[in-house]
C-alpha positions as CSV (number, residue, x, y, z in Angstrom):
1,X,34.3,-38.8,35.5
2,X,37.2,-40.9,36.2
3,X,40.7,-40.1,36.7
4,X,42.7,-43.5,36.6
5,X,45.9,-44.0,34.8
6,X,46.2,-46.9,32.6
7,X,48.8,-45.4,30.3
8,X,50.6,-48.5,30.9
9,X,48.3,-50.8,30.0
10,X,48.5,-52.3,26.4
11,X,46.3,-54.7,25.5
12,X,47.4,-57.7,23.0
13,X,51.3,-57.3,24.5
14,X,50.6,-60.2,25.8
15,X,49.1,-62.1,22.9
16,X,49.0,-66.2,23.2
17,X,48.8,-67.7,19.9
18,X,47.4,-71.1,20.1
19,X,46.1,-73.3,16.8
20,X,43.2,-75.1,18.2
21,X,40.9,-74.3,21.4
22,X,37.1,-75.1,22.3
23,X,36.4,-71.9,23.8
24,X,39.1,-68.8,24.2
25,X,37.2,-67.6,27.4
26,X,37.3,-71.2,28.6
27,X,41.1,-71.2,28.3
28,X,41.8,-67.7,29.5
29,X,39.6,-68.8,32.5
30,X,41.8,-71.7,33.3
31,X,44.9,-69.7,33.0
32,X,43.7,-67.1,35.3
33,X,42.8,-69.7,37.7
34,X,47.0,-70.8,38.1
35,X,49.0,-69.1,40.8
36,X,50.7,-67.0,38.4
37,X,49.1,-63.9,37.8
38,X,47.8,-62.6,34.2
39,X,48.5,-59.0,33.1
40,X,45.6,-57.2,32.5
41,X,45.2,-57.2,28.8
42,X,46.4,-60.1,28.6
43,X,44.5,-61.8,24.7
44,X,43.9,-65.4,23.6
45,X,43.8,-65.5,19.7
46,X,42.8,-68.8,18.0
47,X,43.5,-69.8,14.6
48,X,40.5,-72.4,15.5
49,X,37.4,-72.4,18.1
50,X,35.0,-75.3,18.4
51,X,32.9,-74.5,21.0
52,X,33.0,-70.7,21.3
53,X,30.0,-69.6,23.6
54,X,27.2,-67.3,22.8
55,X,24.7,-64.9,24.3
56,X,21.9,-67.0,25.8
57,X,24.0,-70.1,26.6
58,X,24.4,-70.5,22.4
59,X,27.1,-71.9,20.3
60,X,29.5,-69.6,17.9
61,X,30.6,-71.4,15.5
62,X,33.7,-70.7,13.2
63,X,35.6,-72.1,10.1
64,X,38.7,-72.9,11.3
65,X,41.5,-70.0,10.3
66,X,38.8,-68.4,8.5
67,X,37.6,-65.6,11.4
68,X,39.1,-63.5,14.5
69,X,38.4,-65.9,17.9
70,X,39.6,-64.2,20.8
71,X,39.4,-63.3,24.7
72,X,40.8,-60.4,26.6
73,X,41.6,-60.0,30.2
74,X,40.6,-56.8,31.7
75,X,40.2,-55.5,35.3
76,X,37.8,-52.9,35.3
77,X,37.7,-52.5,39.2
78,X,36.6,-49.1,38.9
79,X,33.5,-49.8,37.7
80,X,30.3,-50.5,40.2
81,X,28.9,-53.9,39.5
82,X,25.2,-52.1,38.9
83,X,26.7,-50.4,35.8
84,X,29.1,-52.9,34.3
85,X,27.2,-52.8,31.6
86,X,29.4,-49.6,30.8
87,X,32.0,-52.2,29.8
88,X,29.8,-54.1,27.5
89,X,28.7,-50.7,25.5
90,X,32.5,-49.7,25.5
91,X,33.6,-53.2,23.8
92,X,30.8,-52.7,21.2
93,X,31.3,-49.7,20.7
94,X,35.2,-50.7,19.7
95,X,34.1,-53.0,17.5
96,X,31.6,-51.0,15.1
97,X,34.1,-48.3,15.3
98,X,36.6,-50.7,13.5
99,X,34.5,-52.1,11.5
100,X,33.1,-49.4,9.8
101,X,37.0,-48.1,9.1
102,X,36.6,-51.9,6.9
103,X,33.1,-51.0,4.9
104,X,30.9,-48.3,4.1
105,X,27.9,-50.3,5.0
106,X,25.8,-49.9,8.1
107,X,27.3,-51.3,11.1
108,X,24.7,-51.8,14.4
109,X,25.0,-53.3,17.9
110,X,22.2,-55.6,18.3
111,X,21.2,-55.3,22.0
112,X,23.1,-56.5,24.0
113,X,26.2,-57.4,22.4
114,X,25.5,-58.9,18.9
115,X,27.0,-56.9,16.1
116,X,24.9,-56.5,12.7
117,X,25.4,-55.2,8.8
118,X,21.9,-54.9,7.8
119,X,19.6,-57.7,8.8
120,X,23.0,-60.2,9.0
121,X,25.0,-60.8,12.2
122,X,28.8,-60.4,11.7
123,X,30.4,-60.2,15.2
124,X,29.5,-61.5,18.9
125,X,30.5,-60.3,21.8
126,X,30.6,-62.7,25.6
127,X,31.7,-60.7,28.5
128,X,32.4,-62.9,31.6
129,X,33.0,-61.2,34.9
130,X,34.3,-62.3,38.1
131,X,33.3,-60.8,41.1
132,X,34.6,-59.8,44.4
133,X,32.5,-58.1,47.1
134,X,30.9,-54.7,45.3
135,X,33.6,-54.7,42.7
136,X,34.5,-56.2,39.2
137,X,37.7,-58.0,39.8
138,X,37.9,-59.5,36.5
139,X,36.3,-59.2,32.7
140,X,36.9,-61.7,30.3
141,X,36.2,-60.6,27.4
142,X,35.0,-62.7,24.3
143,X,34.9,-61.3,20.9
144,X,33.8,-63.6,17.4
145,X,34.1,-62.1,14.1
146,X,33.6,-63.4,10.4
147,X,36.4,-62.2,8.6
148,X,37.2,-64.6,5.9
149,X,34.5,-67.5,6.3
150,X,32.1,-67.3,3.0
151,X,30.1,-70.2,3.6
152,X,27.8,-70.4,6.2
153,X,25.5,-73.5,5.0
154,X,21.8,-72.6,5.2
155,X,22.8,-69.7,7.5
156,X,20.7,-66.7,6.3
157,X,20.9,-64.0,8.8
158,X,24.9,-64.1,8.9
159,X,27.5,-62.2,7.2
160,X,31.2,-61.5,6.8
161,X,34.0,-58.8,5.8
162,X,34.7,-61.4,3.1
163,X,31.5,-61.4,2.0
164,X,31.0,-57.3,2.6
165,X,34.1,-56.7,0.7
166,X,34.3,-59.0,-1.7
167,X,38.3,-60.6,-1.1
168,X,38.7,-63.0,1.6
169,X,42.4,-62.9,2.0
170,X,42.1,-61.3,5.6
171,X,45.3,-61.4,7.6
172,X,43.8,-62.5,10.7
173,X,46.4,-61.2,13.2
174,X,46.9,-58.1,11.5
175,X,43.5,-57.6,12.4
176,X,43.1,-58.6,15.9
177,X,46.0,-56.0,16.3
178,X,44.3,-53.2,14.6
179,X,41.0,-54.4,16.8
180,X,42.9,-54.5,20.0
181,X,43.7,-50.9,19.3
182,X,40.6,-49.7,18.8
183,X,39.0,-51.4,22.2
184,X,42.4,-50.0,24.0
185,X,41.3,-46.5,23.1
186,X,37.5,-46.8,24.2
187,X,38.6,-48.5,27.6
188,X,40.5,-45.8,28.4
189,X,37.6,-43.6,27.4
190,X,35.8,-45.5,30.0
191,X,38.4,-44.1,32.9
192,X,38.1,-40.1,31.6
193,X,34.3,-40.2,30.3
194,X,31.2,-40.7,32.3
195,X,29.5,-43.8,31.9
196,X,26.2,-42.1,30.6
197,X,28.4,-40.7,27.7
198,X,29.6,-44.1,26.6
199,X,25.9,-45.1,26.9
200,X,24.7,-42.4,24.5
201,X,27.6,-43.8,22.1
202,X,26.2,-47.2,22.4
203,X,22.2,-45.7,21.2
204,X,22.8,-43.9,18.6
205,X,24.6,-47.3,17.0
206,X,21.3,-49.5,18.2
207,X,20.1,-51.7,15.8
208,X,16.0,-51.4,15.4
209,X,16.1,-47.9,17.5
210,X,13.2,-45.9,16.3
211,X,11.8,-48.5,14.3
212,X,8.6,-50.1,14.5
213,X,9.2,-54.2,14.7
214,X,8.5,-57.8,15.8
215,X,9.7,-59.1,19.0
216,X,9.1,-62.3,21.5
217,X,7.8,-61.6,24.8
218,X,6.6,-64.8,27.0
219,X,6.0,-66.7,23.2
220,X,4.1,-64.3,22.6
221,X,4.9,-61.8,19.7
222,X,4.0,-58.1,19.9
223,X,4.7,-54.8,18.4
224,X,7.2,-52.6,19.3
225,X,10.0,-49.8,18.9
226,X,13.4,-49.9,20.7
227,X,13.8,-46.3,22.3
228,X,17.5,-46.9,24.3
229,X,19.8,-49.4,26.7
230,X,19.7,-48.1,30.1
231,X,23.0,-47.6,32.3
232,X,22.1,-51.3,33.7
233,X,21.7,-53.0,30.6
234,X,17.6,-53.4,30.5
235,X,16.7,-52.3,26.8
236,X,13.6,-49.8,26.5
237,X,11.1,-50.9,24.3
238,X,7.9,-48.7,23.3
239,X,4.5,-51.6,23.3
240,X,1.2,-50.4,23.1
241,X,2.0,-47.1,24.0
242,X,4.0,-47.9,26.9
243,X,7.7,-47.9,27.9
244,X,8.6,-51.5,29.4
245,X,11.8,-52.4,30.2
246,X,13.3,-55.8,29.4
247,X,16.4,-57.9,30.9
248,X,18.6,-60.1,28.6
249,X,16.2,-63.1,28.3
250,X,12.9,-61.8,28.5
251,X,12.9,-60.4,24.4
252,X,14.0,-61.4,21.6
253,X,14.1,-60.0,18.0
254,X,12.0,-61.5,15.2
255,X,14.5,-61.1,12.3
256,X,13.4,-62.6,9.0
């Protein structure tokens, strides 16, 4: 259990508005690299991204002014670096949680930070952390969602609120506030909870858990079921009768 105050944290008080960026972790990077220092919650919001980075070194791209682009400063020193992962679960967990107060549909985290209605990916998460002996100085923290984008070319496994909800006259910044809200009360349940309990949070919205399905393992494809994310991020997946344990790029999901 943790007992830090942050009651005087707010994150989004400090909100930069800017119209055009390639990447809103690139630029919050750059600002936290000036002499002055940056608050912690401290949020980038772009009306347009164009080279927004994704899990797995790929690219997220966005309409512009269509979808919420936007990176968060936190400074989650309490947090040993072999379960910062904790922080990852806890922003996913903020995001399904507001979501699902925008549809009735399904909402799942796609391990490990990949947000899903159904088969269709609506929202990515990047968490960037910066290090400093055993402690995490600094999390930058990446969030993509479709909000208003309805066309998405050839692009079949991909989804938005627009499309969910059938209007697609979002108001982007009333948005990122409500969102900004909702990861503001999970951090702070990452101070008074222990980690394990923001872990079970993050299972029971795992998308494939307890299902038998397709993955790629060394180009190979096999057979399995998900079973749970462990404290350090390694997902748990059921093959052959065995429980194996898998690192970021060492599986992937077959998702037709």
């Amino acid at each position: 259990m943790q007992n830090n105050n942050i009651s005087g944290l707010i994150i989004g008080q400090n909100t930069i508005y800017l119209d055009k960026v390639a990447s809103t972790n690139d630029y919050l990077r750059e600002l936290m690299s000036k002499f002055t220092p940056l608050a912690e919650g401290t949020a980038i919001l772009a009306e347009e991204q164009f080279q927004g980075k994704g899990q797995r070194g790929s690219v997220w791209v966005s309409e512009p002014g269509k979808n919420l682009t936007t990176s968060i400063l936190l400074k989650p020193y309490f947090l040993p670096i072999a379960q910062q992962f904790a922080l990852s679960a806890t922003i996913a967990i903020a995001v399904v949680k507001w979501l699902k107060c925008k549809t009735e549909q399904d909402i799942a985290v796609k391990w490990p930070n990949d947000i899903y209605v159904g088969n269709k990916k609506i929202a990515g998460i990047l968490i960037e952390n910066k290090l400093k002996g055993n402690k995490i100085e600094a999390s930058i923290v990446g969030i993509g969602i479709n909000i208003n984008q309805v066309n998405f070319d050839t692009a079949t496994t991909i989804t938005s609120l627009a499309v969910l909800t059938n209007r697609a006259d979002y108001v982007i910044r009333d948005l990122a506030t409500e969102l900004f809200e909702s990861i503001q009360k999970e951090y702070n349940n990452l101070f008074t909870q222990s980690w394990q309990s923001i872990l079970n949070r993050y299972n029971e919205s795992l998308f494939w858990r307890d299902q038998k399905r397709q993955f790629l393992i060394a180009g190979e494809k096999k057979t399995g079921i998900i079973k749970a994310v462990e404290i350090d991020g390694r997902l748990q997946v059921l093959i052959d009768g065995k429980l194996q344990q898998f690192e970021i790029k060492e599986i992937s999901h077959l998702i037709s």
